[in-house]
C-alpha positions, -999 to +999 in steps of 0.1 A: +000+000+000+014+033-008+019+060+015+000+093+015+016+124+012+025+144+039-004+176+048+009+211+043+009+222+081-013+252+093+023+276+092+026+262+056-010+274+042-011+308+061+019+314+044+011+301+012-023+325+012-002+354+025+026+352-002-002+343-030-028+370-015+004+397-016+018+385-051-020+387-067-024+420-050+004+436-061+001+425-099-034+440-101-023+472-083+004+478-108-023+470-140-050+496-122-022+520-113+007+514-143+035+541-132+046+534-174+015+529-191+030+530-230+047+494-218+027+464-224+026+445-188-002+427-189+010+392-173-024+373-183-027+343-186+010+331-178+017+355-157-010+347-128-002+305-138+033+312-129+023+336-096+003+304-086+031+281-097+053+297-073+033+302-048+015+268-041+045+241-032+049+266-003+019+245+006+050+213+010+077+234+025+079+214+056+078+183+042+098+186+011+122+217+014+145+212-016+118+205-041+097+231-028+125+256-036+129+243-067+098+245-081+094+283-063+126+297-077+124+283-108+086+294-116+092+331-104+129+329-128+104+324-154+078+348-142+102+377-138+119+370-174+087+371-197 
């Protein structure tokens, strides 16, 4: 019988909905208020796929540090270079 995976702890989701509530918050801010409005930011679709994509396997960061920073670092690399 296979085992389960692990359960984010209660420290892992508040900090997985703080870091996603912040990273959403702050991409809409900058659309509604764009300091450079001749530049073409607008990050949907990929853009909010990747903010989730880095933001969720916070959900695992007890449990499986290494890939959890992984899969963070290398979603926001690709966020922050489109």
């Amino acid at each position: 019988m296979a085992a389960l995976p692990p359960r984010p702890t209660r420290a892992d989701a508040w900090i997985t909905l703080v870091l996603l509530f912040v990273s959403l918050g702050s991409t809409f801010a900058v659309e509604l208020v764009d300091p450079v409005p001749s530049v073409n930011r607008d990050p949907w679709p990929w853009g909010y796929a990747l903010i989730l994509a880095a933001c969720l396997p916070l959900l695992w960061r007890t449990a499986w540090p290494c890939v959890t920073a992984l899969a963070t670092v290398l979603a926001s690399t690709l966020y922050y270079r489109s």
